[in-house]
N, C-alpha and C positions, 0 to 999 in steps of 0.2 A: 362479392365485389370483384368485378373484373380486373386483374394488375397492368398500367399500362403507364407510358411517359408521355409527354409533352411531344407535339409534332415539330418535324424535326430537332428532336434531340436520340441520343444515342446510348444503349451501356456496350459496352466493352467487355467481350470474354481476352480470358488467356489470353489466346492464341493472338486475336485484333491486338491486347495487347504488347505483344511482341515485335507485331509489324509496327506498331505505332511507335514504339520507343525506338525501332530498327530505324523510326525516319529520322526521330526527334535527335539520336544520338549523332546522325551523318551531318545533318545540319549545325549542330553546337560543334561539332568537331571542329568544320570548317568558320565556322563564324571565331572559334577559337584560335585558330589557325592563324589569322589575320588582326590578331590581338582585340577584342572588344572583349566589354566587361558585363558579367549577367547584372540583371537588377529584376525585379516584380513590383508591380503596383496591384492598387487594391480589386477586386471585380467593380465596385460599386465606384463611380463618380459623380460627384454633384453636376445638379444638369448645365449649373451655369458654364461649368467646365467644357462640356459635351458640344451645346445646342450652340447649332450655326457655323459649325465648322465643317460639316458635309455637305453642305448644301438644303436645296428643301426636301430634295427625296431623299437623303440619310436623316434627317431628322424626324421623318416622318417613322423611320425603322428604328429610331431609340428605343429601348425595354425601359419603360419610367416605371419607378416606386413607389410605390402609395406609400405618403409618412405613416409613421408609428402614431398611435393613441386617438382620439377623436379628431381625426386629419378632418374632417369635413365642417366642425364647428365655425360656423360666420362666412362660408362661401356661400353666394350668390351660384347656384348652377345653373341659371337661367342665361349667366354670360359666356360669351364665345369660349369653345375649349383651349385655346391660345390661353385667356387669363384667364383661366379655372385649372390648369394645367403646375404651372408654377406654387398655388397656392398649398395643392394636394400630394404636389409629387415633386420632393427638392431633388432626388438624387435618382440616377440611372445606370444601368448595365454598361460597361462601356462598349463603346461602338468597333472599336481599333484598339491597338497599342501605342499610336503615333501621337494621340490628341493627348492623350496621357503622360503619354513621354514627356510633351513640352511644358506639361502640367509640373510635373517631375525634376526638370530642369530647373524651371523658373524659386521654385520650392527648394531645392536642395544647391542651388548655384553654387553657395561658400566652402559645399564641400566636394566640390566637381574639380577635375583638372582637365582644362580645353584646349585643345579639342576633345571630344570628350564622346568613346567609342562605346555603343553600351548595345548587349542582344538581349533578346526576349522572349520566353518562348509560354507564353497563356492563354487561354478560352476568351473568345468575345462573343459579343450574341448581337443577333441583328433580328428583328420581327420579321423577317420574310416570309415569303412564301415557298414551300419548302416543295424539293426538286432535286433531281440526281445532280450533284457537285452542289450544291446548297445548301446550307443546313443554318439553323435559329443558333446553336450554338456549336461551334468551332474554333478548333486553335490555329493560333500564327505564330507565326517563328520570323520576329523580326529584327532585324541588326540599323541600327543609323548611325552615324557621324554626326556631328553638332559642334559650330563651334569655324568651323573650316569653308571657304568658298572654293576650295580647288575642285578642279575637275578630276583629279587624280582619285578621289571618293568614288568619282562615277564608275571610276574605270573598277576600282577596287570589285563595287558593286556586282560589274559583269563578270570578273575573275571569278568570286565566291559563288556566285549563279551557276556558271560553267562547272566550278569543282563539284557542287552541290552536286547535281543531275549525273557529270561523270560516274561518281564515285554511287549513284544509285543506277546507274547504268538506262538510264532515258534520255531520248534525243531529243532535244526542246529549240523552239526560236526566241531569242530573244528580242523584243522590237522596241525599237526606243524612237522617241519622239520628244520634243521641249514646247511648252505653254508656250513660251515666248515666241514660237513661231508659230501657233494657232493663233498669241494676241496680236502678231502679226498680218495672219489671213483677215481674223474680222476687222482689226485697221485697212485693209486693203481691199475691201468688199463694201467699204463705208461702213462697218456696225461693228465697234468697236464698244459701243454699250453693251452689244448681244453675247458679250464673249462667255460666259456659264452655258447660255441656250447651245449657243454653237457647240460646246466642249460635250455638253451631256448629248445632247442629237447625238454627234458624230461617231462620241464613246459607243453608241449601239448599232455599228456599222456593219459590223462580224454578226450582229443576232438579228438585224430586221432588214437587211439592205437597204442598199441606196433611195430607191422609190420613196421607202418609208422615213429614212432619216429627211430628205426632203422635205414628205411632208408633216412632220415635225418640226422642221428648221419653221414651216410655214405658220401651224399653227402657235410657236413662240414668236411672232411677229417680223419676221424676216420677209422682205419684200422678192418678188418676182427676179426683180435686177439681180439682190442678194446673192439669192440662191445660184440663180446660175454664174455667176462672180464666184463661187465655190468650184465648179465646174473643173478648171486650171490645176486644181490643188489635188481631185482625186485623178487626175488623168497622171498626173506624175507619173513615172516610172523609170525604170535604170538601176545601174549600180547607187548606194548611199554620195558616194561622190557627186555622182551625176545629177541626184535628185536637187543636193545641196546647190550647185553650179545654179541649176534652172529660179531656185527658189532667190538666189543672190540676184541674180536679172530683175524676177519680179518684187523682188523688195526695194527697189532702190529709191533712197527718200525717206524709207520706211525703219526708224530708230530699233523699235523692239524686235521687229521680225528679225532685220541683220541682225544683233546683237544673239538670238536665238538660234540663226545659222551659223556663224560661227562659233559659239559653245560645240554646235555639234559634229562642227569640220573639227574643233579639237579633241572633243571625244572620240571621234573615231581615227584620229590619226594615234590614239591613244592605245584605241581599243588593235589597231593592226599590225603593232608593237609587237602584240600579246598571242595574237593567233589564239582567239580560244577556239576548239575543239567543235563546239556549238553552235551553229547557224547565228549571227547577230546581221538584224537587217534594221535600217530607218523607213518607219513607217509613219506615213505623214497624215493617218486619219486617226493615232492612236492618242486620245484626249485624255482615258481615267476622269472622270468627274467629277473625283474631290477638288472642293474650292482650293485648298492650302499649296495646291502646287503650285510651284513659279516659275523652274527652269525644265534641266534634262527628266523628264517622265521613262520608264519600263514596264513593261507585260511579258510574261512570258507562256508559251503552248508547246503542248507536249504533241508530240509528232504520232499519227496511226494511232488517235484517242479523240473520242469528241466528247471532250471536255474544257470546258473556259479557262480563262486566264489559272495558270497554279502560284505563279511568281507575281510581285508587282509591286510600284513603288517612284520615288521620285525628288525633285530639290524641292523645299521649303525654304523660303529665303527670313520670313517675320512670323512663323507660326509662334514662336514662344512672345512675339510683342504683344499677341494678345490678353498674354497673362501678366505683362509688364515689365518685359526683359527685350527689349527692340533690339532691330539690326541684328539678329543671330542665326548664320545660315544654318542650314543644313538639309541631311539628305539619309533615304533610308529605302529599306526594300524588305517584302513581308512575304513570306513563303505559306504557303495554304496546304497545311500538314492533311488537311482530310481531302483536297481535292487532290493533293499527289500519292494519297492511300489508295483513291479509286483509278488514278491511271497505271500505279504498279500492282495492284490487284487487277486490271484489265490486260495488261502487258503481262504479265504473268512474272514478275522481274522481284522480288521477294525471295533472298535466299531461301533454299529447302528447309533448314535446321532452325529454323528462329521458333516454331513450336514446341520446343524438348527445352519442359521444367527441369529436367536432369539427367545428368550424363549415365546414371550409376543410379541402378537398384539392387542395394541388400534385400535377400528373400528371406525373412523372418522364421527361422526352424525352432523359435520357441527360448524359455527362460537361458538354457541354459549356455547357446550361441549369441546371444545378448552382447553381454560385456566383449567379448572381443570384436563383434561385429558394429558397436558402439565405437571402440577406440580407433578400427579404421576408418570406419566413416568419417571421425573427424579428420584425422589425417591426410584424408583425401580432400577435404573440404577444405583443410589450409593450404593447403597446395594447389587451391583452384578450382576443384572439379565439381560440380552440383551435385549433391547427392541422396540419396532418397532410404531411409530405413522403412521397409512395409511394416507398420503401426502393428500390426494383430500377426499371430503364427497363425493363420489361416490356409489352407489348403494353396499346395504348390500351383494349380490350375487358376486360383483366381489372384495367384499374387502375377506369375506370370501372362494372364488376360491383363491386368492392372498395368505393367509394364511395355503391353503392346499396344494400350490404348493412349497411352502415355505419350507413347514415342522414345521411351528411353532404347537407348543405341545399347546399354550394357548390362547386363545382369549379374551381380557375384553372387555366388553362394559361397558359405562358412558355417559345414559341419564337424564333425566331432573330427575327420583325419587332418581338415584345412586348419582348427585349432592346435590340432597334436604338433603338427609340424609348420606352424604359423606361415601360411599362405594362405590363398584367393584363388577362385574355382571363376575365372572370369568368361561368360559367354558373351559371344557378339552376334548381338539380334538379327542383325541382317544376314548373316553368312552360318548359324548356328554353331562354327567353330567355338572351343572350349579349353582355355588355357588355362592350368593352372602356372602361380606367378608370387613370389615376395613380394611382402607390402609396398618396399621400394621399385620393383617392375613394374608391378600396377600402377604405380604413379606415373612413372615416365608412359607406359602405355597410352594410360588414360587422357596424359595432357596433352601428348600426339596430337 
């Protein structure tokens, strides 16, 4: 039997493990930084939780469960998979961290204090079709606010965006855009019913061009006039200011579209406060397709990589009224730890040293260097330093191959004169120098 996993999914060596945790820890740093609180929910959600909250094409990528024990007993499967669906499969993978969250909220409300800052960092799986930056299962790393309508959240958002990417040394855009001025455009094009068709079209601007989002716009029932009534919105251009000014003109009359231009004339008089370091531009075809957003929307691209969105996220003004806690804004943003594995493994930007399980290998000379070579080891290990005793006295040739495969940066040896006169025979792999050192130099050395 051939050994193999599930398409797109993934195992992890060491080393991937290293870089992955190298992301996972920059992100919690900074989500910590800005005070929010960890929490986890379960992988598994009931689907009543899930379904309808992405729209029809996220629902169609829900991972359903077939129940436990004779799930098929008194189904009719002669009926539509819609009501043959529910009967056989109550609970599903979750899709996001977001749907959950508000699941989460609504459930633990008495024991929350609001506003109420919470990050997250776990796997979710989507059925897709699997593709470089794609994958069935994937983690996210996401922070939201709940709880709060300020715009101050937003701003927050692009701060911790900006630190993020700094501090992993990639130059990314971040483009922001708000629903309310897409539900805007289709009030202002007459289709104001069409507003999902509009959003999901337009969302695939970046991967199929204009031609083809047209005709899409076409075949979701958008008339001739429509479309080219669209026309105005992608010709935009200029500074964020500017775009804003043009869009005020053509709103006028128009409740939600204003109401959605100035949110984002305050976001960015917010955002220029701050000077982040990072490209921030308003992009006025940038939609995200999940239903749930209502206000300021993000995406963020990594510069000299052709890779999709790695950041992204946005306001929710009633996602938790659907569980029965109405009128509670909020707002959040979800960093896609495996598509900014493949843009710093294509950047090449992955510190050198993140594959060294240990700083320090003991070369094992047998019973009788044991015990002293035991008692530094630990010594060294409480004072911080990884450290590796070779298991077997096996020939010096294959403990030192063992160490160079390794990657360990140090080598001690402790034979019978390092015992007599309690020292450390310390090599340094890269330079082959060899210093012998008290147990106390070798520390300081080593933590250098």
């Amino acid at each position: 039997m051939k050994c193999s996993i599930p398409k797109g999914t993934r195992d992890f060596l060491p080393a991937e493990m290293a870089r992955r945790n190298y992301i996972f820890d920059t992100i919690r740093e900074v989500f910590k930084a800005f005070a929010f609180e960890p929490i986890e929910t379960p992988s598994l959600e009931n689907l009543s939780t899930l379904m309808g909250k992405y729209g029809e094409e996220g629902d169609k990528l829900l991972f359903k469960v077939l129940n436990s024990g004779n799930f098929m007993e008194g189904v009719d499967f002669s009926q539509d998979y819609h009501k043959v669906a529910p009967r056989i499969c109550e609970r599903g993978l979750r899709y996001d961290l977001t749907v959950p969250f508000a699941r989460f909220v609504v459930q633990h409300r008495d024991q929350l204090t609001f506003p109420f800052r919470r990050y997250q960092l776990q796997p979710v799986w989507r059925a897709d079709r699997p593709q470089k930056g794609r994958y069935r299962e994937f983690y996210q790393c996401d922070a939201d606010m709940i709880g709060s309508a300020s715009l101050l959240n937003e701003l927050e958002l692009v701060q911790m965006i900006d630190a993020v990417f700094q501090r992993l040394n990639v130059e990314v855009t971040v483009k922001i855009n708000n629903r309310k001025v897409l539900a805007g455009i289709a009030e202002h094009i007459g289709a104001p019913d069409k507003l999902v068709d509009i959003t999901v079209a337009i969302d695939k601007l970046d991967k199929i061009g204009l031609d083809n989002v047209r005709n899409e716009l076409r075949e979701r029932g958008l008339t001739e006039e429509q479309i080219t009534a669209l026309d105005p919105v992608f010709a935009l251009n200029g500074t964020a200011d500017e775009k804003l000014e043009q869009l005020t003109r053509l709103f006028v009359g128009n409740e939600v579209g204003t109401k959605g231009v100035d949110e984002l004339k305050e976001l960015f008089g917010y955002i220029n406060q701050v000077q982040p370091r990072n490209q921030v531009e308003l992009d006025l075809t940038l939609a995200r397709g999940l239903n749930y957003y209502t206000g300021a929307i993000f995406e963020v691209k990594a510069h000299n990589v052709s890779i999709g969105s790695i950041c992204g996220g946005g306001r929710y003004d009633n996602l938790t009224g659907i569980f029965g806690m109405p009128d509670v804004s909020g707002v959040g943003i979800s960093f896609g730890a495996d598509r900014i594995y493949d843009v710093l493994t294509e950047l090449d930007k992955f510190p050198a040293d993140l594959g060294q399980p240990a700083r320090v290998l003991f070369i094992n000379f047998g019973a009788d260097s044991l015990p002293y070579a035991i008692g530094c080891a630990a010594r060294l290990r409480a004072e911080g330093v990884s450290t590796l005793i070779y298991p077997d006295a096996a020939k010096m040739k294959k403990q030192m191959d063992y160490a160079n495969r390794c990657h360990v940066p140090f080598v001690i040896f402790v034979g019978e004169n390092e015992i007599a006169s309690q020292t450390l025979t310390v090599k340094d792999m890269s330079t082959g120098s060899q210093s012998t050192l008290t147990l106390d130099q070798a520390v300081a050395a080593l933590k250098a």
